[in-house]
C-alpha positions in Angstrom: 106.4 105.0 103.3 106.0 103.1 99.8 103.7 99.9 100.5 105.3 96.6 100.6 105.4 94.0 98.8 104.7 90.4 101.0 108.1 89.1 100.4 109.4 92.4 101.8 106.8 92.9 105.0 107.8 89.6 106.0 111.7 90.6 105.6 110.8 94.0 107.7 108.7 92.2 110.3 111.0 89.8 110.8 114.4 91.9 111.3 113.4 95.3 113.0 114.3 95.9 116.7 111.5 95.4 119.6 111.3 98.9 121.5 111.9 98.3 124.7 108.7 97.8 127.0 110.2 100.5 129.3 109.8 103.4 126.8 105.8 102.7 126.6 105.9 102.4 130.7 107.6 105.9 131.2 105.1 107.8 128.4 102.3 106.2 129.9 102.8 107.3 133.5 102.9 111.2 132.0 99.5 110.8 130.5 96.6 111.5 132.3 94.3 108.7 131.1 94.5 105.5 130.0 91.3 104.7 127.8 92.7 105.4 124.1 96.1 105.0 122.3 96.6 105.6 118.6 99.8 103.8 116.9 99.5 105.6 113.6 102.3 104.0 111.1 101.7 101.0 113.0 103.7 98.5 110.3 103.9 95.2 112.0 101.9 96.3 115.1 104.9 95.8 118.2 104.1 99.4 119.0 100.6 98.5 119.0 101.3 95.8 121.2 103.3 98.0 123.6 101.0 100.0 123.9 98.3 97.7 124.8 99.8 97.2 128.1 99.0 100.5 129.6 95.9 101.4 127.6 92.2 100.1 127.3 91.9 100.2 124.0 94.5 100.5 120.6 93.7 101.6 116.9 96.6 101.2 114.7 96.8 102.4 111.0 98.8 101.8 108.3 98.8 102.7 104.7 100.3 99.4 103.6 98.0 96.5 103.6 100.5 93.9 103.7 101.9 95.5 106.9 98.5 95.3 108.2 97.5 92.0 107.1 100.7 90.3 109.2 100.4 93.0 112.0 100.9 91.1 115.5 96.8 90.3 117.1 95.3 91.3 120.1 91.8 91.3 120.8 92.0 94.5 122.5 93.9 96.3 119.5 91.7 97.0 116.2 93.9 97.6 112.9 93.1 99.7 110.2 94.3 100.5 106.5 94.4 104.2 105.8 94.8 104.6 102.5 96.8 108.4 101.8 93.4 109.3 99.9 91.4 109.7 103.3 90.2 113.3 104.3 90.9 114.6 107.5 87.7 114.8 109.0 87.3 110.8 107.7 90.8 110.2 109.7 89.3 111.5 112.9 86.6 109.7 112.7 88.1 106.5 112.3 90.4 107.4 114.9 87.8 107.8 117.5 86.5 111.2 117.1 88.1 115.0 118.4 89.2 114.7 121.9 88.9 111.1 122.3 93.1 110.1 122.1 95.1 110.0 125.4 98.5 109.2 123.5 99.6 109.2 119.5 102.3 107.1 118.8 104.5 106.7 115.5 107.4 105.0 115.7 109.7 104.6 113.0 107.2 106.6 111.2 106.2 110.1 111.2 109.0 111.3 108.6 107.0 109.7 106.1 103.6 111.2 106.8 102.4 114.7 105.2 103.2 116.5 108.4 100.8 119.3 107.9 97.6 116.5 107.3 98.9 114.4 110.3 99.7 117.0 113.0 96.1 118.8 111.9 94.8 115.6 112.5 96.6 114.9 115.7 95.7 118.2 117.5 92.1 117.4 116.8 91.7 113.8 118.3 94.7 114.2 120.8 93.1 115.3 124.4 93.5 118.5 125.6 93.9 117.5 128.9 96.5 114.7 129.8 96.8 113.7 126.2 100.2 113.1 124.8 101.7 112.7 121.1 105.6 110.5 121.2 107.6 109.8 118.0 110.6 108.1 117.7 112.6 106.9 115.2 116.4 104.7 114.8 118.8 105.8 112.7 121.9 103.7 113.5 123.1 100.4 114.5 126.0 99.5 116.7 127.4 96.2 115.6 131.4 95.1 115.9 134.2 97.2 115.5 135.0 95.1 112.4 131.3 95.7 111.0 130.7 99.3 111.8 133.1 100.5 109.3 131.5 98.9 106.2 128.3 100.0 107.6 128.9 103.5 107.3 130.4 103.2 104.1 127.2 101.8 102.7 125.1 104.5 104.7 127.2 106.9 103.3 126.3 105.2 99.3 122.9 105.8 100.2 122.8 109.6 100.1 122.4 110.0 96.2 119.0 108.3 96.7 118.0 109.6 100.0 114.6 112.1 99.9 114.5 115.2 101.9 112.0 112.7 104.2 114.6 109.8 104.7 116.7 112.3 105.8 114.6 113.8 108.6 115.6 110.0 110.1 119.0 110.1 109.1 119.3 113.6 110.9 117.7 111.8 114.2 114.5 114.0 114.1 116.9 116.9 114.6 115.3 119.0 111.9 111.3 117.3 112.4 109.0 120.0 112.4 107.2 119.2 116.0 104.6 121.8 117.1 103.6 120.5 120.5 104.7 121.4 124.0 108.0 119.2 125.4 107.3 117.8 128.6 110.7 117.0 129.1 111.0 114.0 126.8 112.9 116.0 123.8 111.5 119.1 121.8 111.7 120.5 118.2 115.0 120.2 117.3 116.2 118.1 120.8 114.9 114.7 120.3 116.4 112.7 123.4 118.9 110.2 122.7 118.1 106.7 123.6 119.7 102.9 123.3 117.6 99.9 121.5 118.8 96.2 122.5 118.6 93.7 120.2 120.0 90.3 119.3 120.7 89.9 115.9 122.1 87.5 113.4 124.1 87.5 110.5 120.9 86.9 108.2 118.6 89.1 109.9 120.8 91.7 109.8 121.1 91.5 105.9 117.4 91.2 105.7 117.1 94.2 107.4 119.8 95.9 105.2 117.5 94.0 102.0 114.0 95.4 103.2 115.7 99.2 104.1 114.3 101.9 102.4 117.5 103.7 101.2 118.6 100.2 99.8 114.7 99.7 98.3 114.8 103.3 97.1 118.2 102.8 95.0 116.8 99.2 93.7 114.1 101.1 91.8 116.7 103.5 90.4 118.4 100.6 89.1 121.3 100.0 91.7 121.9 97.1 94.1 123.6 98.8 97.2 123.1 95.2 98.9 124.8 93.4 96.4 127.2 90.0 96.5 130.2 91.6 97.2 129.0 93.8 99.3 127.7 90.8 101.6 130.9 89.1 101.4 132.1 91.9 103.0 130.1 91.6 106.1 129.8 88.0 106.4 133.9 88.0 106.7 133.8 91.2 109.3 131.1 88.8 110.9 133.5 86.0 111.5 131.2 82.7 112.7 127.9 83.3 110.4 126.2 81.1 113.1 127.5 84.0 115.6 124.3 85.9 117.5 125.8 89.3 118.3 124.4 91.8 121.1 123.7 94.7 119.2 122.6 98.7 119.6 120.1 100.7 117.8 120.3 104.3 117.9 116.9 105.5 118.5 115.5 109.5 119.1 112.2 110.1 120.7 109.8 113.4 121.1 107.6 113.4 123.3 104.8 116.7 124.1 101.6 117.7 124.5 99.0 120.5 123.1 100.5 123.6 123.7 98.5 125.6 126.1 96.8 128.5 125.3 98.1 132.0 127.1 95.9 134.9 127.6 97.8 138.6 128.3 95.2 140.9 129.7 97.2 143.8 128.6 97.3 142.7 125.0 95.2 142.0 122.1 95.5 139.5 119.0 95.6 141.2 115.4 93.1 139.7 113.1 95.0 138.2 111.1 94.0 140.9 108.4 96.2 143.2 109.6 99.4 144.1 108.3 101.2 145.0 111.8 102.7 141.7 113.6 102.8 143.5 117.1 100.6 143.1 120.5 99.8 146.2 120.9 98.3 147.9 124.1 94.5 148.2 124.4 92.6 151.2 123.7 91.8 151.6 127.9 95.6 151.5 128.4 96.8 153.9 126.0 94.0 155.8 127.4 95.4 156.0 131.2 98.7 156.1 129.7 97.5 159.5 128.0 95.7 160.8 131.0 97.1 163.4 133.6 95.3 164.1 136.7 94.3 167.8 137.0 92.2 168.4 140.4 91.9 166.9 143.8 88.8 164.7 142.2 91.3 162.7 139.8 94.0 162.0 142.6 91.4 160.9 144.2 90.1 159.0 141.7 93.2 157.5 141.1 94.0 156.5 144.9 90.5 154.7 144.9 91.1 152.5 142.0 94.7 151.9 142.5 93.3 150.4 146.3 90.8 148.7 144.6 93.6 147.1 142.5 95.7 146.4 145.3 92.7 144.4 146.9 
């Protein structure tokens, strides 16, 4: 995500959605301790803040500074900007260390992290045991049947300047890379489907529509997608500007663990050297595989160890 200016964090803190307390209840219960939470992407912190409520102790991070300087303060929550320029090893040890995290959390976020760095980084502090990573993101809001339509004509302007990482969230996570265990919370490819409340005003909504990163994105190209006529357009669908409307975000969560490891004691891993990409059998079974008995001694032999088995 491209850092903020502090006009546009205060537009973006000020109009995003509040995730509903019950989503950070639920993930919490699955999790076998309660000691560490990482909100990673943290923006304005109301993850952070969620989070708080089930865990000892928070640390958010953000690459954007301005985010992080109006981020939402709790004693209990420690913030930190992570600048894209921070190693791995340097991200884990501001984190807390390997092992240390009971649940990751990035909402609205992880589509604009280098997947590859972050999930590396996430398998190393998340804990083995119990630990959990969620993301989630929203990708659509339900307004008025009067609104809705100009709505999705403007999301629909917005695909000549959409990158291939906007439109993991425009796809609803559908086609996020997730390599973690579901628990039953979504999986790669089947993010759960879930409804965001909000209240939401006529200018909140076009400060959210102002500090959007499809509508930022074409503004540097040179186009205003949020332009005058286009808000004329949704201030008459509106009807009463002073009008509060009930509103739905469309949001898509992911929720898994480490995936455990599986031993088969009939098969062997290739080094990864090798050529062949099949388990193949071990040397001692392709030995009894080969092997006839030929005298009273093997049949013997053979009862004995298959009863040996058996026991």
């Amino acid at each position: 995500m491209a850092a903020l200016s502090e006009k546009d964090a205060k537009a973006y803190l000020d109009a995003r959605p509040r995730y509903p307390m019950d989503w950070y209840k639920k993930i919490a219960a699955r999790t076998q301790g309660h000691k560490f939470a990482w909100d990673v992407g943290t923006g304005n912190g109301q993850a952070a803040i969620g989070l708080v409520e089930h865990y000892e102790n928070v640390v958010a991070t953000d690459i954007n500074e301005a985010q992080i300087k109006r981020a939402i303060k709790h004693s209990r929550i420690s913030y930190h900007h992570s600048p894209i320029t921070m190693s791995e090893d340097e991200m884990v040890a501001l984190v807390g260390g390997e092992n240390s995290v009971d649940l990751i959390v990035a909402a609205q976020a992880v589509h604009f992290f280098d997947l590859t760095t972050f999930y590396n980084v996430a398998k190393r502090v998340l804990r083995k045991e119990g630990g959990l990573i969620a993301v989630w993101v929203y990708n659509d809001i339900i307004i008025s049947p009067e609104v809705d339509p100009i709505m999705k004509r403007l999301v629909d302007s917005t695909l000549p300047f959409r990158t291939p990482i906007m439109n993991l969230a425009f796809d609803g996570y559908k086609t996020l890379p997730f390599p973690f265990e579901s628990i039953g919370m979504g999986s790669e490819g089947k993010p759960i489907t879930l409804d965001i409340p909000h209240k939401l005003s006529l200018k909140g909504f076009i400060r959210f529509l102002r500090s959007w990163q499809p509508s930022m994105k074409a503004k540097e190209k040179g186009v205003e997608l949020i332009n005058e006529d286009l808000i004329t357009k949704f201030e008459e669908a509106w009807g009463d500007k002073n009008q509060v409307k009930d509103v739905f975000y469309k949001a898509h969560m992911i929720v898994g663990k480490i995936p455990e490891v599986k031993c088969e004691s009939d098969q062997v891993v290739l080094s990864q050297d090798s050529n062949l990409d099949l388990l193949l059998p071990t040397e001692v079974g392709r030995k009894q595989e080969r092997r006839q008995p030929s005298d009273e001694g093997d049949r013997q032999s053979k009862k004995q160890h298959t009863s040996e088995d058996q026991a």
